[in-house]
ROTIMAR-667557 format. One record per residue: x, y, z of N, C-alpha, C in turn; residue number from 1; residue in three letters. Coordinates in pm, whole numbers, plus 50000, padded with zeros to 5 digits. Layout:
BEGIN
SITE  n.east  n.north   n.up  ca.east  ca.north  ca.up  c.east  c.north   c.up  pos  code
SITE       X        Y      Z        X         Y      Z       X        Y      Z  NUM   ALA
...
END
This chain:
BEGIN
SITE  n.east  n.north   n.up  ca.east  ca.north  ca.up  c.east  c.north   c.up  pos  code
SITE   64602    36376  31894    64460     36391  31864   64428    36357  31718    1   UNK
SITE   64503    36414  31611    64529     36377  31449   64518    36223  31447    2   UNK
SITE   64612    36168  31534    64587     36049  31493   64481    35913  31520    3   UNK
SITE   64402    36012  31635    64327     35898  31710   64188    35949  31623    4   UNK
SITE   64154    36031  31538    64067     36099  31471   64092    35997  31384    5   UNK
SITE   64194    35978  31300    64240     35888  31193   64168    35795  31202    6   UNK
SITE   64238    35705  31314    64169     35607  31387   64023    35580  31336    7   UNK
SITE   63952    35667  31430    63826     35630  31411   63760    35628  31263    8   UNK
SITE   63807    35742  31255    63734     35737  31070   63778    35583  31000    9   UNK
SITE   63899    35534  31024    63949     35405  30933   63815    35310  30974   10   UNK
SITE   63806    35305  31141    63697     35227  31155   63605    35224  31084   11   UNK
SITE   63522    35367  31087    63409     35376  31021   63383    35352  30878   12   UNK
SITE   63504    35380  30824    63482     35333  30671   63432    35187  30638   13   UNK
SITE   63577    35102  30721    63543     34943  30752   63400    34974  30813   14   UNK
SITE   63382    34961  30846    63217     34952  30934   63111    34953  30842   15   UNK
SITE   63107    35093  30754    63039     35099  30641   63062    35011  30516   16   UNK
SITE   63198    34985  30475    63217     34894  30355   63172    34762  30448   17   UNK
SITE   63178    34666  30566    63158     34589  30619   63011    34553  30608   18   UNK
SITE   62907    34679  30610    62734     34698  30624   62701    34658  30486   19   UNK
SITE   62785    34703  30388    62780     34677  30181   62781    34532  30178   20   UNK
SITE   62881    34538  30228    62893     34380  30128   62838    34247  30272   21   UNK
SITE   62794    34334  30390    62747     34193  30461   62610    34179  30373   22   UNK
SITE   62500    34279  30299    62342     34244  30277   62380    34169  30154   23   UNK
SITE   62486    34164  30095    62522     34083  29936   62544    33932  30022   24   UNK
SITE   62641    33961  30102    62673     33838  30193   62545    33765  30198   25   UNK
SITE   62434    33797  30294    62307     33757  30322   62218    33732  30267   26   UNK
SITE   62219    33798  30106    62174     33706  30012   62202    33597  29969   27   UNK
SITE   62312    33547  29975    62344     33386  29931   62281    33294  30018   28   UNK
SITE   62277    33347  30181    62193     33261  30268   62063    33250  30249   29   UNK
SITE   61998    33379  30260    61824     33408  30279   61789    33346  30137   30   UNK
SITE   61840    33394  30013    61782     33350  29906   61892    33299  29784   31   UNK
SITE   61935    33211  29789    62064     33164  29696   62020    33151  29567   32   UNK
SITE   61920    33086  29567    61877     33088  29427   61859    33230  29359   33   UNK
SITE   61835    33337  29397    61857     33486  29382   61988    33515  29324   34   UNK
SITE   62077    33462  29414    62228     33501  29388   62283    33432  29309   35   UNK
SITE   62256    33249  29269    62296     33223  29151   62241    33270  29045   36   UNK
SITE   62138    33366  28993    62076     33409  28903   62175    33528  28865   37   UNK
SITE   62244    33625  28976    62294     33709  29025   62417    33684  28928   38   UNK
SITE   62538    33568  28990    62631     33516  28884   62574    33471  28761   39   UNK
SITE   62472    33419  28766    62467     33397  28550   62449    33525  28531   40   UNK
SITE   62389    33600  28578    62352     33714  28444   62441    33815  28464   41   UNK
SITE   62538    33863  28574    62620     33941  28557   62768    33858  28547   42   UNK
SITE   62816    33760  28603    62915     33749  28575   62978    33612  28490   43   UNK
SITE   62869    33585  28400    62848     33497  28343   62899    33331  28359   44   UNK
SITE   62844    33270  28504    62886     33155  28565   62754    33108  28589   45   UNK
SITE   62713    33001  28492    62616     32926  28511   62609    32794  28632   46   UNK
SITE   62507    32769  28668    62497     32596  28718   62568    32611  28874   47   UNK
SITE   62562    32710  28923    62607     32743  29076   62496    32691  29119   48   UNK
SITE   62445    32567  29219    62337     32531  29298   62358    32629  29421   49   UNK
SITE   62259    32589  29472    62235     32622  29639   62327    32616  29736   50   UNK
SITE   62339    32490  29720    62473     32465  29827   62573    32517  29789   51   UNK
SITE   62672    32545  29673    62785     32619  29674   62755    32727  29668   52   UNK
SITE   62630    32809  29680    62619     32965  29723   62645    33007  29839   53   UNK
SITE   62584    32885  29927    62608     32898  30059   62734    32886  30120   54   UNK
SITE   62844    32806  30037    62995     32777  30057   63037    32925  29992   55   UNK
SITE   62972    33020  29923    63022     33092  29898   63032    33243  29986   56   UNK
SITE   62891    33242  30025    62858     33278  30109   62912    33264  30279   57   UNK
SITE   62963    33187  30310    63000     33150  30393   63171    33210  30384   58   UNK
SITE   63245    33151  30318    63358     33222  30332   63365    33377  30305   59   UNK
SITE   63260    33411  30229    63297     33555  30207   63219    33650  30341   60   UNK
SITE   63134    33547  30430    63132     33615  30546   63276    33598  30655   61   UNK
SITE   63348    33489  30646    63440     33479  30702   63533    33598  30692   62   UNK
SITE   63561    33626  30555    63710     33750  30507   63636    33870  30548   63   UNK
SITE   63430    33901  30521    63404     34048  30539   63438    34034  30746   64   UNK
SITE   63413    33962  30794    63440     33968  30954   63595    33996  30996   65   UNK
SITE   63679    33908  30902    63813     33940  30975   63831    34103  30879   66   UNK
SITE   63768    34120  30764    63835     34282  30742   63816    34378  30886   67   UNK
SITE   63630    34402  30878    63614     34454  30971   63692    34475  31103   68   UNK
SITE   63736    34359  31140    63825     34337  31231   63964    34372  31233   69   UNK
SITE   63997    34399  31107    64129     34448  31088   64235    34376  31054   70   UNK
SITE   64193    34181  31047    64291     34084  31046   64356    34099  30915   71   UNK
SITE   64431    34042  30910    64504     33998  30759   64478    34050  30684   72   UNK
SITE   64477    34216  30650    64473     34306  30584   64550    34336  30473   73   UNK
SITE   64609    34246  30410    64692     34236  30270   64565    34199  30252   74   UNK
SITE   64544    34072  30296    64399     33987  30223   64254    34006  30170   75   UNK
SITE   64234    34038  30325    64140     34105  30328   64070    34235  30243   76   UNK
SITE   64178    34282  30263    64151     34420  30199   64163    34436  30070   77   UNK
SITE   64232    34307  29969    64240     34268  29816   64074    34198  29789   78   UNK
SITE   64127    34163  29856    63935     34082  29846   63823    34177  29869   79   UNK
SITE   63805    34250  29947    63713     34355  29913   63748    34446  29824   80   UNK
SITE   63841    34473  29765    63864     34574  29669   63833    34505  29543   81   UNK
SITE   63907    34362  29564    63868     34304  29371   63699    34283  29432   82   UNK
SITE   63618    34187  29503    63483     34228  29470   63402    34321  29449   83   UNK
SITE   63431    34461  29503    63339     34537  29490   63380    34624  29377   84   UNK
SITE   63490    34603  29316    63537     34606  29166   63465    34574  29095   85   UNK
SITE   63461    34462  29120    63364     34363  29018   63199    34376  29035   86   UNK
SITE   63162    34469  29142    63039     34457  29172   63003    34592  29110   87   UNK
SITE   63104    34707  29092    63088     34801  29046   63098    34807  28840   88   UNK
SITE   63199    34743  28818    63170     34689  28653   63011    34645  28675   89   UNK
SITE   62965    34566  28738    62839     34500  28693   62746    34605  28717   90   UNK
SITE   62774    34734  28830    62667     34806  28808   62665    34917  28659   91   UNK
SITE   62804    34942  28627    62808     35018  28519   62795    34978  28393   92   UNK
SITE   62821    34856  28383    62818     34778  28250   62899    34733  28168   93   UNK
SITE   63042    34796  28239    63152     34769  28181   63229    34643  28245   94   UNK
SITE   63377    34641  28220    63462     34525  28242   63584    34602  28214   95   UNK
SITE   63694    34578  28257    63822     34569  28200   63879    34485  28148   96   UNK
SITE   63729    34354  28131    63855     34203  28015   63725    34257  27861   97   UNK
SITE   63801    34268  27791    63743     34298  27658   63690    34191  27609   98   UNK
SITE   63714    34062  27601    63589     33943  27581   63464    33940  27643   99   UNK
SITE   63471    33975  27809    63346     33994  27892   63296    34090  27864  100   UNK
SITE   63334    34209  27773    63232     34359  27775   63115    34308  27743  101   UNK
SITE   62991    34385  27793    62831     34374  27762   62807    34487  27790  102   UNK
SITE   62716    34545  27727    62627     34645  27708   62484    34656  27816  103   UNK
SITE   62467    34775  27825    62331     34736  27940   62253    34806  27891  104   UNK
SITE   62111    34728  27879    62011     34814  27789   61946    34884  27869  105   UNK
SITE   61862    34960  27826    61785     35053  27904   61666    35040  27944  106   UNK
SITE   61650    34884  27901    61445     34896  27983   61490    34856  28150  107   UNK
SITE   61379    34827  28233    61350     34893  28362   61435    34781  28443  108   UNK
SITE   61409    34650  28369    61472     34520  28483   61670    34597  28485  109   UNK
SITE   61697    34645  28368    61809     34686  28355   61940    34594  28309  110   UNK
SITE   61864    34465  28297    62021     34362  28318   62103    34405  28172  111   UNK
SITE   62208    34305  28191    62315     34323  28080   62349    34221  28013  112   UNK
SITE   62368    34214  27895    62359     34117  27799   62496    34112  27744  113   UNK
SITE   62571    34027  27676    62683     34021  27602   62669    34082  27436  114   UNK
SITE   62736    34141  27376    62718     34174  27281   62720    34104  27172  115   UNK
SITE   62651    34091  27064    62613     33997  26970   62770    34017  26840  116   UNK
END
């Protein structure tokens, strides 16, 4: 019984981390130009067009489907951990590479700037 409880909860986590990062996913489709704005200002990668959002977009719906699914879970499961790593530095403001640190100011848009 312990273990089929297990079970399900593992699902549900996948299920829920799967629901996170599919609406990030779905921004590169619905609105790319959004999401290359997204990489310049948080992860400082300029000149991403449309179309490689959508190549980006596209594979990273590929890896969030096979996590969910349970496939290739070395992989999978590195890849959602380093993105939402990285999605979590960008919400806090920090970094762990000390050249990329930026500061996040406090008016309302909130973004983050590199330090002068």
């Amino acid at each position: 019984m312990t273990t089929q409880r297990l079970q399900w909860s593992l699902l549900l986590l996948r299920l829920s981390v799967f629901l996170v990062m599919l609406m990030w996913t779905l921004d590169k489709f619905v609105n790319p130009a959004h999401a290359a704005k997204v990489f310049e200002s948080f992860y400082f990668i300029d000149g991403l067009g449309v179309g490689l959002m959508r190549v980006i977009g596209a594979i990273e719906l590929l890896v969030i489907v096979a996590f969910v699914a349970g496939l290739a879970k070395r992989w999978t499961y590195g890849f959602v951990l380093v993105v939402q790593r990285c999605r979590r530095c960008r919400r806090s403001g920090s970094t762990s590479i000390p050249s990329r640190r930026r500061t996040c100011c406090s008016s309302p848009h909130g973004r983050c700037s590199r330090p002068a």
